[in-house]
C-alpha positions as CSV (number, residue, x, y, z in Angstrom):
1,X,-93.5,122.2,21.4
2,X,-93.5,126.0,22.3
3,X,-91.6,128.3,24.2
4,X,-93.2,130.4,27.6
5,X,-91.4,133.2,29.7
6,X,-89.7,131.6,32.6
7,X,-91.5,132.4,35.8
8,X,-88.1,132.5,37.7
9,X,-85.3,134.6,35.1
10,X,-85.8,136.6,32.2
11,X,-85.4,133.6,29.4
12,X,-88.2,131.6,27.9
13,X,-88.5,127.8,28.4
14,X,-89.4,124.8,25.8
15,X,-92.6,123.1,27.1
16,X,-94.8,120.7,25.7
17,X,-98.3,120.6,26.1
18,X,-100.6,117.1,26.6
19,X,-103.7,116.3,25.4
20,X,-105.9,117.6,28.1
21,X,-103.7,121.2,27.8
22,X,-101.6,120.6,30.3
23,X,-97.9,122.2,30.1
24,X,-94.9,120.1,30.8
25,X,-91.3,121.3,30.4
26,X,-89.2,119.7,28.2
27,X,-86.0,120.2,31.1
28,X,-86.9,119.2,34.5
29,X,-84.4,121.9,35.6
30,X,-86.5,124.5,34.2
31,X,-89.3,123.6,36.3
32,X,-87.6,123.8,39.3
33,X,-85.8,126.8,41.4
34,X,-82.1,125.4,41.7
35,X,-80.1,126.5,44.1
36,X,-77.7,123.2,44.6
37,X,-74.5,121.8,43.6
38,X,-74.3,119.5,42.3
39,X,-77.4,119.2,40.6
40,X,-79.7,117.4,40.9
41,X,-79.5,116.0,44.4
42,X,-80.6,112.6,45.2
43,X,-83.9,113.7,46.4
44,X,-84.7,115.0,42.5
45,X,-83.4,111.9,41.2
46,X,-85.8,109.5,43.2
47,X,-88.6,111.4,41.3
48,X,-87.2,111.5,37.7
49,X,-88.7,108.2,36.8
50,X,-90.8,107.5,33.9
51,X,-94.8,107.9,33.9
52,X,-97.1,106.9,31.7
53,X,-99.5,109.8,32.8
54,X,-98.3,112.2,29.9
55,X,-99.9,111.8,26.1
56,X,-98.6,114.8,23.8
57,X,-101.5,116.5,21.9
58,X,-99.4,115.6,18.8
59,X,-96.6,113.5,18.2
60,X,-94.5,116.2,18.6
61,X,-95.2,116.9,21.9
62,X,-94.7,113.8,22.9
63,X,-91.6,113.2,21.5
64,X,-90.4,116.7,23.3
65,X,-91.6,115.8,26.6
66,X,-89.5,112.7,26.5
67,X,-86.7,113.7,24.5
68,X,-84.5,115.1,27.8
69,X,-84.6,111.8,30.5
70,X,-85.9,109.2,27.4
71,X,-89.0,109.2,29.3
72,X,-91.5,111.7,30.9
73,X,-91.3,112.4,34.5
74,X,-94.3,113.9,37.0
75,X,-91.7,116.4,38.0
76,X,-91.6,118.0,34.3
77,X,-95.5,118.9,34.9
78,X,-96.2,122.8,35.2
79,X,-98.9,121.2,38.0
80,X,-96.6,119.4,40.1
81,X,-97.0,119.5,43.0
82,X,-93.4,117.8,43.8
83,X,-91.8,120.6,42.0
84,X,-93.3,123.1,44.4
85,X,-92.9,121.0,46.9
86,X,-89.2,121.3,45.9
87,X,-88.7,125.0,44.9
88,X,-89.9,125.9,48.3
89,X,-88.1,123.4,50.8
90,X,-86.1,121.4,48.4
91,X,-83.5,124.1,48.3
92,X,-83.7,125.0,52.1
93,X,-83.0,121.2,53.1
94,X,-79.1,122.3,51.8
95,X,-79.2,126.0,52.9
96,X,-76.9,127.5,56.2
97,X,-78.3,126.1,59.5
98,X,-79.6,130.1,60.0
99,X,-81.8,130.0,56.9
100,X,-83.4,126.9,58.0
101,X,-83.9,128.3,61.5
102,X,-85.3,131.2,60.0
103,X,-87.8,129.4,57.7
104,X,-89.0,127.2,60.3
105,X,-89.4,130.0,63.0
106,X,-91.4,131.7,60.4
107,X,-93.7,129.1,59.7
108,X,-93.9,128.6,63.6
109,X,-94.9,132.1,64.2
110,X,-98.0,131.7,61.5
111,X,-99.5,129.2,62.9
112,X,-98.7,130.7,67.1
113,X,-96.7,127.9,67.8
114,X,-93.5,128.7,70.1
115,X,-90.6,129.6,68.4
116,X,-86.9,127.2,69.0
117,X,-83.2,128.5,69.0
118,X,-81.9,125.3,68.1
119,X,-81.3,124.9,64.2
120,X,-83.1,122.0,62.5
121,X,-82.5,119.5,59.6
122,X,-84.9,119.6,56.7
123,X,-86.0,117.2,54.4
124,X,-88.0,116.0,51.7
125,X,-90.4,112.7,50.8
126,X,-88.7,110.4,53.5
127,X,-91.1,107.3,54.5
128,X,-91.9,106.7,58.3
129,X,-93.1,103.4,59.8
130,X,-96.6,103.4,59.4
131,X,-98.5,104.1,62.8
132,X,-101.1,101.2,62.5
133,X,-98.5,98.5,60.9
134,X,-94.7,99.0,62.5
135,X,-93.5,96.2,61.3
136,X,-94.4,97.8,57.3
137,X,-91.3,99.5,55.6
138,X,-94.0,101.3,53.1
139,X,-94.9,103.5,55.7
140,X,-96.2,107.3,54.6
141,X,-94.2,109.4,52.4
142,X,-93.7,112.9,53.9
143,X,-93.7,115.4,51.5
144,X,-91.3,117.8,53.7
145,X,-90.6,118.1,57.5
146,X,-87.8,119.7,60.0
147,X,-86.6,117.9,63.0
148,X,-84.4,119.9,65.9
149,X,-84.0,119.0,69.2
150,X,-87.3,120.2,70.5
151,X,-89.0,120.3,67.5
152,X,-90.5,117.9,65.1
153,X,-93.0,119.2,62.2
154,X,-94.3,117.2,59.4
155,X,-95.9,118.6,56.5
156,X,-98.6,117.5,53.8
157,X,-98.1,120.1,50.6
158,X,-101.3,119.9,48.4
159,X,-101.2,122.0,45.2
160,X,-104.3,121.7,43.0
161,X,-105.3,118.6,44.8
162,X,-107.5,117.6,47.9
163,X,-106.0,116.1,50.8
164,X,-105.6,112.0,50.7
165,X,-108.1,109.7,52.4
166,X,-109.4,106.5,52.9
167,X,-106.1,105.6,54.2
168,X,-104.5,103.3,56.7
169,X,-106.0,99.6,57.2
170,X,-109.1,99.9,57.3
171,X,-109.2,102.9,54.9
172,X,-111.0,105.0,57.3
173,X,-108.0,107.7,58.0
174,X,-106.9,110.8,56.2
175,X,-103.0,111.6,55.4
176,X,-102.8,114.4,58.7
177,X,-104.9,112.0,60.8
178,X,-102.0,109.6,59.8
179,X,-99.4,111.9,60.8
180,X,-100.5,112.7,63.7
181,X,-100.9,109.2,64.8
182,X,-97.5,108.6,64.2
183,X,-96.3,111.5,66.4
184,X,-99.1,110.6,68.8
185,X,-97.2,107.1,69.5
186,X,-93.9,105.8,67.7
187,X,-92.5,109.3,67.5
188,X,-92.6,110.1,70.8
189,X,-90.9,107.0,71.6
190,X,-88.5,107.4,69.0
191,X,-87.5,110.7,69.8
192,X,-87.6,111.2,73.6
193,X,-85.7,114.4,73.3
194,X,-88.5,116.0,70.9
195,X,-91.2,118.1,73.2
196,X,-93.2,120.0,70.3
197,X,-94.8,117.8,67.5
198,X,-96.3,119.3,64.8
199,X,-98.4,118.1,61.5
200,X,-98.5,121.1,59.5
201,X,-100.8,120.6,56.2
202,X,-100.5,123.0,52.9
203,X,-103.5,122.7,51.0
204,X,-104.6,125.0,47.7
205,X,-107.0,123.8,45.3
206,X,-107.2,126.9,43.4
């Protein structure tokens, strides 16, 4: 165990490191931007469970790394992508109405899609029926997405990975293919109100 400057206040964090040198913090709180109360929210606590991805490169980094939950957790990972996943929209999901309108107009503007005037709802790693099996409740995970009136965007966050595929039933379909298959048919049944659908995919591998 050692300690590192934390990126987000001027204090230094405990981390662990594994065998292969990657860092993990011994707090999940510490490797997230918290902005909430209470803490965590029920969106954090889905992802606190225990992994066996983590080996300490001693016995003492093991021990650290599982010493705060009495297990080791993805989330605790300096290269998760959940956590940044988290620290970006994880926070906004709970923020005023005109900080989420705000965000989202923002992210409309980058990509030239229309801007809305209706506030939206944010969220994080809700499932959806699958488009090529409705009757499946293990549909796709969304990592984050906004829904107003008019509006519907969901997003695929990739941090230090590639973008999923080989998915779907005949393994043939990619994660934003996916998405956009659902939006293509069930969602536009679902939500006859919705006039803009969008599949918005974050992807850095560097």
């Amino acid at each position: 165990m050692r300690y590192i400057p934390h990126w987000q206040q001027a204090r230094t964090i405990a981390v662990a490191e594994s065998k292969g040198g990657v860092l993990v913090a011994i707090r999940p709180d510490d490797n997230l931007i918290r902005k909430c109360d209470p803490w965590p929210t029920p969106e954090l606590l889905q992802k606190f469970y225990a992994s066996s991805r983590f080996v300490g490169k001693t016995e003492d980094d093991t021990s650290a790394a599982t010493s705060t939950l009495g297990h080791y957790s993805d989330i605790q990972s300096l290269n998760s992508g959940d956590a940044i996943t988290w620290s970006i929209f994880g926070n906004l999901a709970y923020a005023q109405a005109s900080a989420r309108l705000e965000v989202l107009n923002s992210i409309l503007t980058s990509i030239g899609a229309s801007t809305i005037d209706d506030p939206p709802v944010c969220w994080l790693w809700r499932r959806l029926p699958h488009p090529e099996k409705p009757s499946s409740s293990g549909g796709p995970e969304i990592d984050f997405g906004f829904i107003s009136r008019t509006t519907l965007v969901l997003g695929e966050a990739k941090w230090n990975s590639a973008l999923g595929v080989g998915q779907g039933i005949a393994r043939d379909r990619s994660q934003l293919f996916l998405r956009a298959l659902y939006c293509d048919g069930q969602a536009r049944k679902a939500l006859p109100m919705v006039t803009n659908f969008i599949v918005l995919g974050r992807v850095n591998t560097t």
